[in-house]
C-alpha positions in Angstrom: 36.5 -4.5 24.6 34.2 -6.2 26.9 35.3 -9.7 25.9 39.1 -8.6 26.4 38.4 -7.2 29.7 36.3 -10.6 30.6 39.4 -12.8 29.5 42.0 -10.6 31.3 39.7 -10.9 34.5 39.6 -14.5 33.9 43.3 -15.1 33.4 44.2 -12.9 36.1 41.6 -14.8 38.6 43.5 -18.5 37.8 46.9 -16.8 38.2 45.7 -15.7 41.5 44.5 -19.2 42.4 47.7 -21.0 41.2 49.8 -18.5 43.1 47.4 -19.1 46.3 47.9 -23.5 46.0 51.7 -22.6 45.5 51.5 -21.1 48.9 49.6 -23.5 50.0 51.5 -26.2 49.3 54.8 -24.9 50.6 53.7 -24.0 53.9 52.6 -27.0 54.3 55.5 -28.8 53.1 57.4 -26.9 55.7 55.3 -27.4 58.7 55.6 -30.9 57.6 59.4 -31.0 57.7 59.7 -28.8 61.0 58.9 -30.9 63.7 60.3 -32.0 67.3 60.7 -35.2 69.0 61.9 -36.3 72.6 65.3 -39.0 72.6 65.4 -41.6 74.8 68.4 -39.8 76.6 65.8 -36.7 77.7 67.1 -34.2 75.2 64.6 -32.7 72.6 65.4 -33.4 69.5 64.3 -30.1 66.9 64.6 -30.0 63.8 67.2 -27.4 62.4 64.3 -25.8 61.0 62.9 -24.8 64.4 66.3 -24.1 65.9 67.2 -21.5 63.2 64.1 -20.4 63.8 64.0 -19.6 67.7 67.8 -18.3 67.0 66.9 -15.9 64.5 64.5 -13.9 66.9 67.8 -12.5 68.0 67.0 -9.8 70.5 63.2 -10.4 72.2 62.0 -7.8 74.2 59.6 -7.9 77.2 59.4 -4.7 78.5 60.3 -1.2 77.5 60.0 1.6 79.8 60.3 5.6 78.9 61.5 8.0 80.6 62.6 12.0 80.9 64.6 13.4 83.0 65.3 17.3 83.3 68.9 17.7 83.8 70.3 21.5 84.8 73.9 22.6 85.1 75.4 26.2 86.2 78.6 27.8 85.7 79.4 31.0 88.1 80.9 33.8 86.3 82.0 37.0 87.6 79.1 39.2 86.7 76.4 37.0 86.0 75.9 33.2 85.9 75.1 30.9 83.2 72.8 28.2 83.2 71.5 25.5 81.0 68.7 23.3 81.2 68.0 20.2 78.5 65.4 17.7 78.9 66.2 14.1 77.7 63.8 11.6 76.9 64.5 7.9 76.5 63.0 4.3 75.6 65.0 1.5 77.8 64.1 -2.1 75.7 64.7 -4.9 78.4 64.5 -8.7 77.0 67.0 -11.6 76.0 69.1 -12.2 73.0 68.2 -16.0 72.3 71.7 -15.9 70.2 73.1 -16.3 73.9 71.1 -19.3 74.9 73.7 -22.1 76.0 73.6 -25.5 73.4 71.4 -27.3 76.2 69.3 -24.7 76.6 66.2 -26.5 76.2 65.9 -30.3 77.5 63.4 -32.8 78.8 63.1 -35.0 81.7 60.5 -37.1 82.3 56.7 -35.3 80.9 59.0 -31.6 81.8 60.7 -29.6 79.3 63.3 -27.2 80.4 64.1 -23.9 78.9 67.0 -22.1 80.5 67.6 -18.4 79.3 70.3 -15.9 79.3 69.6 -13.5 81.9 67.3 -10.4 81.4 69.3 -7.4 80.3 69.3 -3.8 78.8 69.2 -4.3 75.0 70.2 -1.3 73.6 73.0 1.3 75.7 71.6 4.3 73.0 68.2 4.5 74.2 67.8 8.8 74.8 66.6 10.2 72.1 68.7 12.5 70.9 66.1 14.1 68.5 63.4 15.1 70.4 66.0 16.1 73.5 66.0 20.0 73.6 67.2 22.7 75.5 64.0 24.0 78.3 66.5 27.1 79.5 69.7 28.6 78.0 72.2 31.4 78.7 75.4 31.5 78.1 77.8 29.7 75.4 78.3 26.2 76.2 80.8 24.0 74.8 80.1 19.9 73.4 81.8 19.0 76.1 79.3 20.3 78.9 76.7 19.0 76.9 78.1 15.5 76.2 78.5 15.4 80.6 75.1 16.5 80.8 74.1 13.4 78.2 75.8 11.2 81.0 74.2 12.3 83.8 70.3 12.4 81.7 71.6 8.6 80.9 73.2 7.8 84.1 69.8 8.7 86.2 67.5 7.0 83.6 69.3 3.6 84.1 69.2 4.2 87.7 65.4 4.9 87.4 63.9 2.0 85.1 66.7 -0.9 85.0 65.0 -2.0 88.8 64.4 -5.1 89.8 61.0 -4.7 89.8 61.4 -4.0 86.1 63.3 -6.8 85.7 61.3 -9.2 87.0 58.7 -8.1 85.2 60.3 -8.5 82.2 61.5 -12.4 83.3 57.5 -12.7 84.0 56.7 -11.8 80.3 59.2 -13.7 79.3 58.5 -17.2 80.8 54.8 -16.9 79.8 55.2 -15.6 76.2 58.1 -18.7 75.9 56.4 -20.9 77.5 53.2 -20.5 75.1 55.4 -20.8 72.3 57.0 -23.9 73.5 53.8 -25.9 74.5 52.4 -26.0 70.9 55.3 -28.0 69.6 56.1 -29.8 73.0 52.3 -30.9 74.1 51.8 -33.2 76.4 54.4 -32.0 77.8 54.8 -29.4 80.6 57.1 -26.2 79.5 59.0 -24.6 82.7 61.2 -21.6 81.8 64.3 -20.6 83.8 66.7 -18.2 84.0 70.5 -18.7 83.4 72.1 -18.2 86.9 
């Protein structure tokens, strides 16, 4: 029994080993074959490798900010009035969808490399969550419909609150340094400058 489990240990150990070269050896194989060069004409040349690369980060975000808001409405009856009170709570995501960059969105002149990005937006419009949005206060029957304008008006003042341009260019600062840092490995000596898209 001993012997079988020694054996098994054994086997299992080499498999282990072969799997780990395997790796190994394609990781390498693909650093090898992704790499990036500078043209005579001042345009970097990357591979497609590192192109579909960048491009499938998609949607990159820089900054999120949260928010609630406490939104009340009332509706005067004869005898009495009704009122409702919800609170809403939502997560704004602001960044850059690298899908959007222009084809000469990166290019080189001289010891520079220039990165030009789309501009910094909101990337997703269904950022309250729904879930964990409730009701503080309620009396009264109220209809979809006067909670759907109450939605608006929870969403309307969040985007008035967080999508500043102070929270913008926050989000541009993250962005340049966190690109830029990314760049410089494959683009050294070279200096990285990342811009914004006017």
């Amino acid at each position: 029994m001993t012997d079988g489990m020694n054996r098994l240990t054994v086997m299992l150990a080499s498999l282990a080993v072969i799997a780990a070269a395997i790796c190994i050896a394609w990781l390498l194989r693909s650093a090898k074959d992704s790499s990036l060069s500078l043209s005579s004409a001042g345009e970097i040349d990357c591979t497609p490798t590192i192109v579909e690369r960048m491009r499938s980060i998609g949607q990159w975000e820089f900054l999120s900010v949260s928010d609630e808001e406490l939104v009340d409405t009332v509706r005067t009856g004869f005898f009495s009035d009704d009122e409702l009170v919800r609170i809403y709570y939502g997560t704004l995501r602001i960044g850059i969808d690298l899908r959007e960059c222009s084809p000469e969105w990166i290019t080189a002149e001289g010891d520079t490399v220039f990165v030009t990005l789309p501009e910094m937006r909101l990337l997703d419009h269904n950022f309250i969550d729904e879930a964990n949005s409730r009701a503080f206060f309620e009396t009264g029957k109220w209809s979809n419909k006067d909670r759907k304008d109450m939605y608006e008006r929870a969403r309307r003042r969040m985007l008035a609150r967080c999508l500043t341009e102070a929270n913008l260019n926050a989000a541009r600062a993250n962005a340049k340094e966190q690109i830029a840092r990314m760049l410089r490995l494959i683009a050294e000596p070279r200096v990285v400058k990342v811009e914004f898209a006017v």
